[in-house]
C-alpha positions in Angstrom: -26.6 -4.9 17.3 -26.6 -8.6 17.7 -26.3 -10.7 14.4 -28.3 -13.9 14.1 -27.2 -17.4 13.8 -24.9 -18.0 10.8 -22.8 -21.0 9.6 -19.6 -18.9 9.3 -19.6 -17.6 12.6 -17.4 -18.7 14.9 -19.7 -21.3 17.1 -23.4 -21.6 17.2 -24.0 -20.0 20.4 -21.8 -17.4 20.3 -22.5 -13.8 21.4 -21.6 -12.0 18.8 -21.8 -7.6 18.5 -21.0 -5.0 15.7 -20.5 -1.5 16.4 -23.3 0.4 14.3 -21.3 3.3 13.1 -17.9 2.0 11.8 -16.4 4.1 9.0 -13.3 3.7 7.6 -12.7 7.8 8.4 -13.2 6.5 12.1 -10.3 4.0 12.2 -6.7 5.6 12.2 -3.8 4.2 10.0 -0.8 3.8 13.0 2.4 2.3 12.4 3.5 -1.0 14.1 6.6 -2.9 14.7 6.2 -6.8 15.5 7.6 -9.7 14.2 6.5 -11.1 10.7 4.6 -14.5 11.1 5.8 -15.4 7.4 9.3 -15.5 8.9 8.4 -18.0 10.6 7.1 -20.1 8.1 9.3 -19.6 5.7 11.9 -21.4 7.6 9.5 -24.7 8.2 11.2 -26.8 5.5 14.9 -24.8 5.8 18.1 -27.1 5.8 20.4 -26.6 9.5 22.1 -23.3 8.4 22.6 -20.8 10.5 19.9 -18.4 10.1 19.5 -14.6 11.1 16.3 -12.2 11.1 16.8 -8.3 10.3 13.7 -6.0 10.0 14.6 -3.0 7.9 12.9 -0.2 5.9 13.2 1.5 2.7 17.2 3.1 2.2 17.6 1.9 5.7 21.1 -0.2 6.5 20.8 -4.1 7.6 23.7 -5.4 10.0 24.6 -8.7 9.7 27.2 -11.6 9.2 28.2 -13.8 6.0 30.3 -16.7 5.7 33.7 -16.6 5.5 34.1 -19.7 3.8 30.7 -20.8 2.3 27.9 -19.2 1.0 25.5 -16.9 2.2 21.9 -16.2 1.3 19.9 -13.1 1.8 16.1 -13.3 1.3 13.4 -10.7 1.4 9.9 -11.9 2.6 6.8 -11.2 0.8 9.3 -9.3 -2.1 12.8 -10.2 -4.0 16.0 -8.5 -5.1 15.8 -7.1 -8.4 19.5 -5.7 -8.5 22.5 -5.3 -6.3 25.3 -2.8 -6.8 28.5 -2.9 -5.3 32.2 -1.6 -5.9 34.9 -3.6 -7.7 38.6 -2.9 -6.6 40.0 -5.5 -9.3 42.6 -7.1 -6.5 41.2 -10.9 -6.0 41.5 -10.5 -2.2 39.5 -7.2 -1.8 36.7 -8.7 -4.3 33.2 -10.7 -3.1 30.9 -11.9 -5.4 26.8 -11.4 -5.0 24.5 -13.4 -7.1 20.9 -12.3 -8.0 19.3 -15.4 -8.4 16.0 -14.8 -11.0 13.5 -17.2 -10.4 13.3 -16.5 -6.0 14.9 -13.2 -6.4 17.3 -14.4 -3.5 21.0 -13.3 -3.5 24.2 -15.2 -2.7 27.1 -14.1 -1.5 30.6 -15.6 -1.4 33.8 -14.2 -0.5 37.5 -15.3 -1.5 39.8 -17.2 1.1 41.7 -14.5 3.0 39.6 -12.0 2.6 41.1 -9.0 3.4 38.7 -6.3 3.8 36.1 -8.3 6.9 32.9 -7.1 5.7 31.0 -6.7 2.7 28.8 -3.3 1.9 26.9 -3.2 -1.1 23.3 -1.5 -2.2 20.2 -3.7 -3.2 16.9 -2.8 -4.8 13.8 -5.1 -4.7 10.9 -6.0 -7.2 8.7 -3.5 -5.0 10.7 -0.5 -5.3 12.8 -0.3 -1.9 16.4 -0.2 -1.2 18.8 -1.1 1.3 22.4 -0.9 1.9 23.7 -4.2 3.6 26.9 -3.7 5.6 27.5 -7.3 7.2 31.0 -8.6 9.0 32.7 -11.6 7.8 33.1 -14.4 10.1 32.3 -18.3 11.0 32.6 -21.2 8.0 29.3 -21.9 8.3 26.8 -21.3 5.4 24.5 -18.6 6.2 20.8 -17.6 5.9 19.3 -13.9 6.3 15.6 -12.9 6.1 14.6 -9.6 5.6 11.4 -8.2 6.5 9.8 -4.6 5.9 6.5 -3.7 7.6 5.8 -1.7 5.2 5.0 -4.5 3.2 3.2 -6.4 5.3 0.8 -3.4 6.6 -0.3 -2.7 2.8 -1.4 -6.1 2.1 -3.0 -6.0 5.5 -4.6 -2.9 4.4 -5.9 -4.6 1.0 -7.4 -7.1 3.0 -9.4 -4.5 5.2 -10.2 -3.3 2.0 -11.9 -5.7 0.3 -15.4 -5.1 2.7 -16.7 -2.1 4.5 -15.4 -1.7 7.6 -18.1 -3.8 9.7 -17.8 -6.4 7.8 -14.0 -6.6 7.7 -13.8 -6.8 11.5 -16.4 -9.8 11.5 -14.2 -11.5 8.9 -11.4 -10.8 11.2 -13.1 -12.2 14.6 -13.7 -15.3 12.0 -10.4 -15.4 11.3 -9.1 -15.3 15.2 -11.9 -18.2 16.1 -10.0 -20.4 13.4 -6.5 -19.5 14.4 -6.2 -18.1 10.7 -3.9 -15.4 9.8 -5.4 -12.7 7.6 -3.2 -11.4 4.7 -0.1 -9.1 5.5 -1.2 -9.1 9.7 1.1 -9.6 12.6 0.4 -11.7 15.0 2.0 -11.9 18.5 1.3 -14.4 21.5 0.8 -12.3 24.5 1.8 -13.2 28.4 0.4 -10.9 29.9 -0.8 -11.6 33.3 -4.7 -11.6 34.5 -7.1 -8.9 35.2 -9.4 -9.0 37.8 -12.9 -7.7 37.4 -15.3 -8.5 39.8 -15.2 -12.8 39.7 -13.9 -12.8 36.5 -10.6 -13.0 35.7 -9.0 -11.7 32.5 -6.0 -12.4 30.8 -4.7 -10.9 27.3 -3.2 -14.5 25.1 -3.1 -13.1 21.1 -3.0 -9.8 19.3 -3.4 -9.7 15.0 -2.3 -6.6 14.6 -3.3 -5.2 10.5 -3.2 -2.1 8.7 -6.7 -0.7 10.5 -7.8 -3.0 12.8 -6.4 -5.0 15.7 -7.9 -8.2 16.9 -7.7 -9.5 20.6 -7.9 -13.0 21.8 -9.3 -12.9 25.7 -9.5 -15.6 27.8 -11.8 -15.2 30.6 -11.9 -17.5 33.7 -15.0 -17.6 36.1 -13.0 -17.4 40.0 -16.2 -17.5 41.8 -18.2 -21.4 42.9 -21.6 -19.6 41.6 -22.6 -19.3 37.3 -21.8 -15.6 36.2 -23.4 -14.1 33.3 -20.7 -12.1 31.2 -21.1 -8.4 29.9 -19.6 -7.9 26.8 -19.3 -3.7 27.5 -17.6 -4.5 30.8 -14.7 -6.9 29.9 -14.6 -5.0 26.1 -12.2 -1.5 26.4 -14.5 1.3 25.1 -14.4 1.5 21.2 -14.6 -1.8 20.1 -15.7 -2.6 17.0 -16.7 -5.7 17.0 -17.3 -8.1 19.8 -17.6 -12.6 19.6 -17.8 -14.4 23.4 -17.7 -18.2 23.1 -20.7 -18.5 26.1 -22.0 -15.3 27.5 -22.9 -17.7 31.2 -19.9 -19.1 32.7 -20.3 -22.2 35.0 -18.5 -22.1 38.6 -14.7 -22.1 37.7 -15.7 -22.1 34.2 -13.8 -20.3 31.5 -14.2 -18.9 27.6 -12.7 -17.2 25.1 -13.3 -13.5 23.7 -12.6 -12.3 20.4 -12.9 -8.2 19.9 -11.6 -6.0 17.3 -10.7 -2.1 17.8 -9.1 0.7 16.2 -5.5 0.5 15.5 -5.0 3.4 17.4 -6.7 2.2 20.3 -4.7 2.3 23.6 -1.7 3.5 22.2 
């Protein structure tokens, strides 16, 4: 179906389509593993430490490296450390100290001068209920900075956010979303270089995926090659199955190019 003219649509003359029969029962729950945009932004105001991304999940280990001479921070994004557990020896030298910190739920690590052991192991439980064992090599006098991210996190809240419409309706909200270069709650979002596609004069090329809990969004752009107007089909540039369908202009001029936002099954093409 095609939906009328609305103020929160992504422009007025859009094209925009909605798959009929979406049901949640249609759309399979399939796990993902990209990058977290929150790392990202919880670094925009960070002082010049030296920084270091892990992605874990629960009672899995995380690798990585403190400071040997100042302190180190370990961060969870989108949870917080409740408690940490580690062995004492009761020699000075063997010893490192980890600090829960309450009000961030950070922790901060520091180990004596000459310390004799070269790594730290110890067991940490976050707010949300998930542990992880950190075993991470001593080196460097720089402070240090380590975010910690679990998908598993991320693709609930994306799933809440599915949640709070029917199905339809959540894949409009998350074309709208795309056309405003929002990110929805708890979804991944990855810039794609992929190159072009030809189909027939119309070239097209892949740029953005939002990848959620049941939906994945796409960000098309699509580039008229030929010196004559051509009138774009949605159902030949969209893979079969799409739920949802927005094109900026549905007529391209000569050379002309626009954008297409479609949404599909998370399990679509994998």
């Amino acid at each position: 179906m095609t939906a009328g003219p609305a103020a929160d649509l992504p422009a007025a003359d859009t094209t925009f389509t909605v798959a009929d029969d979406v049901q949640w029962s249609d759309i399979n729950l399939k796990p993902f593993s990209f990058a977290t945009i929150a790392a990202a932004l919880a670094l925009a105001g960070s002082p010049a430490w030296a920084e270091q991304f892990r992605q874990t999940a629960d009672n899995a280990q995380v690798d990585c490296v403190v400071s040997a001479r100042e302190l180190t921070r370990i961060s969870l994004i989108a949870d917080a450390f409740a408690s940490v557990s580690k062995i004492t020896t009761g020699y000075p030298y063997n010893d490192f100290t980890v600090t829960n910190e309450p009000v961030r739920g950070d922790i901060y690590i520091s180990v004596p001068d000459g310390f004799a052991p070269g790594r730290v192991i110890f067991f940490a439980t976050s707010k949300k209920g998930f542990v992880y064992k950190f075993t991470c090599k001593v080196a460097g006098d720089e402070a240090e900075q380590i975010f910690v991210s679990n998908p598993a996190i991320a693709g609930d809240r994306a799933q809440s956010w599915e949640a709070k419409s029917t199905p339809r309706d959540a894949a409009v909200r998350l074309i709208q979303a795309m056309a405003t270069s929002a990110v929805p709650d708890g979804f991944q979002v990855r810039q794609v270089a992929s190159p072009p596609t030809r189909l027939g004069d119309l070239s097209v090329r892949l740029i953005a995926e939002y990848r959620g809990g049941r939906l994945t969004g796409k960000v098309l752009r699509i580039d008229n090659r030929a010196a004559k107007a051509v009138v774009i089909d949605p159902a030949t540039v969209a893979p079969n199955g799409s739920l949802a369908i927005s094109i900026g202009t549905a007529e391209l001029a000569p050379k002309g190019a626009t954008t297409m936002y479609l949404v599909q099954d998370a399990g679509a093409g994998e």
